[in-house]
C-alpha positions in Angstrom: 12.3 3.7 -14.6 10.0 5.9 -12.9 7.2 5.4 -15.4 7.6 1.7 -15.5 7.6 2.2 -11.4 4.0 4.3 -11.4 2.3 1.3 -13.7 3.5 -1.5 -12.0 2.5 0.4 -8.4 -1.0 1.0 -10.2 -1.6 -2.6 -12.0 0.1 -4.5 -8.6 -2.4 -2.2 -6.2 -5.9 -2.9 -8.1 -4.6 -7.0 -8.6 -3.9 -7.3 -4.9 -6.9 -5.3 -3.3 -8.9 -7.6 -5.8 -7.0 -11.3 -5.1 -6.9 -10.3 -1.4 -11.1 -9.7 -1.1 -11.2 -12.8 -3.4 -9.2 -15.3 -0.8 -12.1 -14.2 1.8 -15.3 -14.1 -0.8 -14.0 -18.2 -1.2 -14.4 -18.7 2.3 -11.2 -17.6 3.5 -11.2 -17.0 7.1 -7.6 -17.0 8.4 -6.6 -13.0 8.6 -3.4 -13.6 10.3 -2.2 -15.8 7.2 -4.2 -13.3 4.8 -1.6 -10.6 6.4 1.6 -13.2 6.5 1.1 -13.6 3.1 1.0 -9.9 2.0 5.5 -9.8 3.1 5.9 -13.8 3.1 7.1 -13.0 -0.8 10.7 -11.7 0.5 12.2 -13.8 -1.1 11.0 -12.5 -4.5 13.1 -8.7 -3.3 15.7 -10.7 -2.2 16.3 -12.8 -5.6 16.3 -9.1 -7.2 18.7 -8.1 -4.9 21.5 -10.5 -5.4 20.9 -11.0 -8.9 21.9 -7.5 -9.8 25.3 -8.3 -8.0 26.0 -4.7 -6.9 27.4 -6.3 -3.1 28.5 -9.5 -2.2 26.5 -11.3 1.0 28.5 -10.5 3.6 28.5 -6.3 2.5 24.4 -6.5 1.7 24.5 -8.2 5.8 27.2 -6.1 7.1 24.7 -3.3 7.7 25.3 -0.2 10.5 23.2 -0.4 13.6 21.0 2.6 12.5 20.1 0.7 9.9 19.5 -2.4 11.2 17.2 -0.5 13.8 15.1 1.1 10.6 14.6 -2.1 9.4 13.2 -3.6 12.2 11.0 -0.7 13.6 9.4 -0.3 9.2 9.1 -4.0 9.1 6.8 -4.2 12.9 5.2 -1.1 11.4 4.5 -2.6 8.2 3.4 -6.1 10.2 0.8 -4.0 11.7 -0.3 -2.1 8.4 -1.0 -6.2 7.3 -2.7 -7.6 9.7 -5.2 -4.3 10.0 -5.7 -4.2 6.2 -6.2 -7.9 6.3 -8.8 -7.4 9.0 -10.7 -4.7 7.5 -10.9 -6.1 3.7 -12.2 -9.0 5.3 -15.6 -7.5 6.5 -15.6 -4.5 3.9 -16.4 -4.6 0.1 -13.4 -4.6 -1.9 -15.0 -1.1 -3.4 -15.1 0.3 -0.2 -11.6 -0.8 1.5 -10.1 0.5 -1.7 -11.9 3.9 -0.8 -11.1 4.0 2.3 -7.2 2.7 1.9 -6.7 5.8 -0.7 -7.3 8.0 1.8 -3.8 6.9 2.9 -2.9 10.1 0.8 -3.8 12.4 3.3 -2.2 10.6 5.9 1.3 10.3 3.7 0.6 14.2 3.1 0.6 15.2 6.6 3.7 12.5 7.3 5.6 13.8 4.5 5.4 17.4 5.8 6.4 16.7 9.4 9.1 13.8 8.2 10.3 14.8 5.3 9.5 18.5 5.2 7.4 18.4 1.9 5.1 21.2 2.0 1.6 21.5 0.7 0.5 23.6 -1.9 -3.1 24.7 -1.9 -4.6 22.0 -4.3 -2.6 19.5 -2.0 -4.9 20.7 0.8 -8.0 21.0 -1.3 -6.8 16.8 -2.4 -7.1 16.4 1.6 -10.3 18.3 2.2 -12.0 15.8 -0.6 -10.5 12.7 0.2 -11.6 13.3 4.1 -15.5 14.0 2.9 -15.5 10.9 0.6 -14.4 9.0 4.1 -17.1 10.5 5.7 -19.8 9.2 3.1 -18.8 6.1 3.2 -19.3 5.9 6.5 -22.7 7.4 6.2 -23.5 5.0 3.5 -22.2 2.0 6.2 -26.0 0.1 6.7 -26.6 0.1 3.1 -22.9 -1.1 2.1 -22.9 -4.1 4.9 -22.3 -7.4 2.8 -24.9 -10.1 3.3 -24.6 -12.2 6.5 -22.1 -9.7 8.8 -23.3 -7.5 11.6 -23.3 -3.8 11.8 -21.1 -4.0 14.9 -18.5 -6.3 12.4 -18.8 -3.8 9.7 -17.6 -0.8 11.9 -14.8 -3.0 12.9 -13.8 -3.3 9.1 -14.1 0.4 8.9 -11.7 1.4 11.7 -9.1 -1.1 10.7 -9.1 -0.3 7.4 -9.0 3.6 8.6 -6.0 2.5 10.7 -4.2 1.0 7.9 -4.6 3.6 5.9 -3.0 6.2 8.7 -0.3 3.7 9.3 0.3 3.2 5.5 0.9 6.9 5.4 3.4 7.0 8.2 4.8 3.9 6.2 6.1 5.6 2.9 7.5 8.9 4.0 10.0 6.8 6.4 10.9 4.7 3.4 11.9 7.6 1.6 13.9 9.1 5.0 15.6 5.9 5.4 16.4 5.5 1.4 17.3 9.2 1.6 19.5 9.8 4.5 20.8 6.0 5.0 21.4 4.0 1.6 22.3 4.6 -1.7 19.8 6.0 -4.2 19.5 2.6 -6.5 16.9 -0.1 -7.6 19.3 -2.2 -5.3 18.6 -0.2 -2.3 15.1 -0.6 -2.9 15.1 -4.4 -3.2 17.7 -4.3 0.1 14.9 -2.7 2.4 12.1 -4.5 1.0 13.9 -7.7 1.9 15.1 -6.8 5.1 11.4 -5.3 6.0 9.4 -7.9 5.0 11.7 -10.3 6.4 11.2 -8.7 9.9 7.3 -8.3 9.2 7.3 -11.9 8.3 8.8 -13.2 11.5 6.3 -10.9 13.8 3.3 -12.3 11.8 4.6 -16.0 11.9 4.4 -15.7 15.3 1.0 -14.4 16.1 0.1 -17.1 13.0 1.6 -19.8 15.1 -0.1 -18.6 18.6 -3.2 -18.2 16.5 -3.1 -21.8 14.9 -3.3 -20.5 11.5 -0.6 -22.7 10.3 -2.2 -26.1 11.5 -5.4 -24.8 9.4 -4.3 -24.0 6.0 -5.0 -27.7 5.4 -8.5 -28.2 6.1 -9.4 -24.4 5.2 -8.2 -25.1 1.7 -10.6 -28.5 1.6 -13.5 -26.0 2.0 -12.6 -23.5 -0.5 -15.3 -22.8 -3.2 -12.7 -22.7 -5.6 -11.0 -25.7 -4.3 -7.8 -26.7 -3.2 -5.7 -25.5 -6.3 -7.0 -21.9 -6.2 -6.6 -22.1 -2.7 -3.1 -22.6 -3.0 -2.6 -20.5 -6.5 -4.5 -17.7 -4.5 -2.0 -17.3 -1.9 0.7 -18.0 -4.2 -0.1 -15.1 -6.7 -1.4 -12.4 -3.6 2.3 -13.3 -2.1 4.1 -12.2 -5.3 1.4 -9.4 -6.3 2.1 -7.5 -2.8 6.2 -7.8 -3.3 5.8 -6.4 -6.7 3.7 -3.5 -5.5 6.0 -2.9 -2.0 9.0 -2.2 -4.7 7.3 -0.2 -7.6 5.9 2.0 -3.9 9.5 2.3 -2.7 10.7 2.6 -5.9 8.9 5.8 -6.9 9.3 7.3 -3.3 13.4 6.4 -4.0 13.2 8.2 -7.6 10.2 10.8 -7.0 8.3 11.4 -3.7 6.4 9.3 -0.9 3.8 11.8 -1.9 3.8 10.5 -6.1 3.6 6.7 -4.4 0.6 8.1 -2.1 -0.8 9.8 -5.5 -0.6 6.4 -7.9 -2.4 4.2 -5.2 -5.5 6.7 -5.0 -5.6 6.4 -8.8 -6.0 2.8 -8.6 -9.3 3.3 -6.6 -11.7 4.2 -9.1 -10.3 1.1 -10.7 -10.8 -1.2 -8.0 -13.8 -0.1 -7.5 -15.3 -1.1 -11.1 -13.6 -4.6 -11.4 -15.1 -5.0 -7.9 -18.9 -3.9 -9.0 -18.5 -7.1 -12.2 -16.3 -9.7 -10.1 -18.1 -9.4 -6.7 -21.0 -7.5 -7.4 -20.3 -4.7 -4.9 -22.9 -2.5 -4.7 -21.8 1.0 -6.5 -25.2 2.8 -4.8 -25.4 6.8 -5.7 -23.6 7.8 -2.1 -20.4 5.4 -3.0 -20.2 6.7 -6.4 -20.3 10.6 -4.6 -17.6 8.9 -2.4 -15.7 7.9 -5.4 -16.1 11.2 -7.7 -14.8 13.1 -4.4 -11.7 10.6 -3.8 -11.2 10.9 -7.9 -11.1 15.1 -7.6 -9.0 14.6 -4.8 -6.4 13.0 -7.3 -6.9 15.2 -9.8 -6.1 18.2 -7.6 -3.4 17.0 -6.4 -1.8 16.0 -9.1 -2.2 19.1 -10.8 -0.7 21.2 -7.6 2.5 18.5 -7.8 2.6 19.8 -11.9 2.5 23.3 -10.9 4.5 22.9 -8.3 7.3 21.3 -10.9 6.5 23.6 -13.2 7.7 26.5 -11.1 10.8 24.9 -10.1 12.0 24.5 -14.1 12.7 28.1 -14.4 14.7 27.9 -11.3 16.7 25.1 -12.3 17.3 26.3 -15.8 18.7 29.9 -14.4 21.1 28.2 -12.2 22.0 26.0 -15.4 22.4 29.4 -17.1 24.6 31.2 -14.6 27.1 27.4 -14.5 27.5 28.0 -18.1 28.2 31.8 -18.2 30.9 31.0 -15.2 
């Protein structure tokens, strides 16, 4: 279950950074409904939820008030994580959002360790080091990057929301794994319970700003302009709707069955992808500074990884004495 979690998070990550820069390279303008649609697919969890049958409707609503209040202060943090990414990835290459959205790792890192009390091995703060210079040069590289046709002034804009999304992203995953933790059940169940409930909660703060913003009233006419036209207007947002569901639960999945840190690790891994299907379907430009920016972000991964393997590695002795001294009693 956990491997089939870490490929779905990495396949659903690289499909929505890439469908979600898509809906704006068509002439998508609308970032309020860009970010509605990334937790309008609740019902998608929520199908999950009662098809496994583990509680009837009126247990799965008959929830305690702590809960209720997790639910509702994750789903106005994850409204925000939304409408920021949906901001940035609208004036930044999909290349570079996806560079700057891995380095969500750090921020889940330093989260993890105050929330959940995970510590940090040395190649965990080496990962940290790396990912914050490959930040850095990106935002060095910034007048070079710019897409055709948006200011420098807009561009920076991109680059601080995205950076925002990425910090709240962080403080994001870590309290999914507290409340999965300490306040549910450890089971797929649970997962597709407070993905519902979230999204559900996200969804309503979004609709509103949508509805003060006049994005609904627009979808109509913004689809008649559409390169693509009307049908890949509608299959766009159909498809980014269920791509973002998938990846919420494979992310709250492998926090439930590993770590908020493991869920941190699988969408860095997905950059170096995103970044290649971005340079043949957009033709973003993958200059000598971004490709530094990438092989930094990449180590980063790598190190990191390899200081969660030797961090496992260490415990197995551990484990396997206390299994020793069960059997001898």
């Amino acid at each position: 279950m956990l491997a089939l979690s870490g490929v779905v998070t990495v396949v659903s990550t690289v499909s929505a950074f890439l469908i979600g820069r898509f809906y704006f390279t068509q002439g998508g303008s609308r970032r309020w409904l860009s970010a509605w649609i990334q937790v309008a697919g609740w019902p998608l969890s929520a199908s999950m939820l009662f098809l496994q049958k583990t509680k009837s409707l009126r247990e799965t609503l008959s929830i305690s008030r702590k809960l209720a209040s997790a639910y509702v202060v994750l789903g106005a943090i994850n409204g925000g994580v939304c409408l920021l990414y949906a901001w940035g990835i609208s004036y930044l290459p999909a290349s570079t959002s996806s560079i700057l959205i891995s380095t969500q790792l750090v921020f889940t890192s330093l989260f993890a360790l105050v929330i959940v009390r995970k510590p940090l091995s040395p190649f965990m703060w080496n990962a940290v080091v790396l990912m914050t210079c490959s930040t850095v040069l990106v935002g060095l590289h910034s007048s070079s990057d710019k897409p055709p046709g948006l200011t420098h002034s807009q561009y920076i804009l991109g680059f601080v929301m995205t950076l925002a999304a990425a910090v709240l992203f962080g403080l994001l995953i870590p309290l999914f794994e507290l409340v999965t933790k300490n306040l549910m059940a450890s089971s797929s169940s649970a997962v597709a319970e407070l993905m519902t409930f979230v999204n559900i909660v996200a969804t309503v703060v979004l609709s509103i700003g949508m509805a003060i913003n006049g994005d609904f009233s627009r979808i109509s006419a913004e689809s008649r302009v559409f390169k693509s036209g009307r049908v890949s207007y509608f299959m766009t947002l159909f498809w980014s709707a269920v791509l973002y569901q998938v990846q919420y639960l494979s992310v709250t999945g492998v926090a439930m069955l590993a770590s908020s840190l493991l869920s941190g690790i699988l969408i860095t891994a997905s950059t170096p992808l995103v970044s290649i299907f971005a340079f043949f379907f957009f033709h973003d430009n993958l200059g000598g500074v971004k490709i530094m920016a990438l092989v930094l972000s990449v180590w980063g991964f790598i190190s990191y990884a390899y200081g969660g393997y030797l961090d496992e590695k260490s415990k197995a002795p551990i484990a396997e004495d206390k299994s020793n001294d069960r059997e001898e009693v």
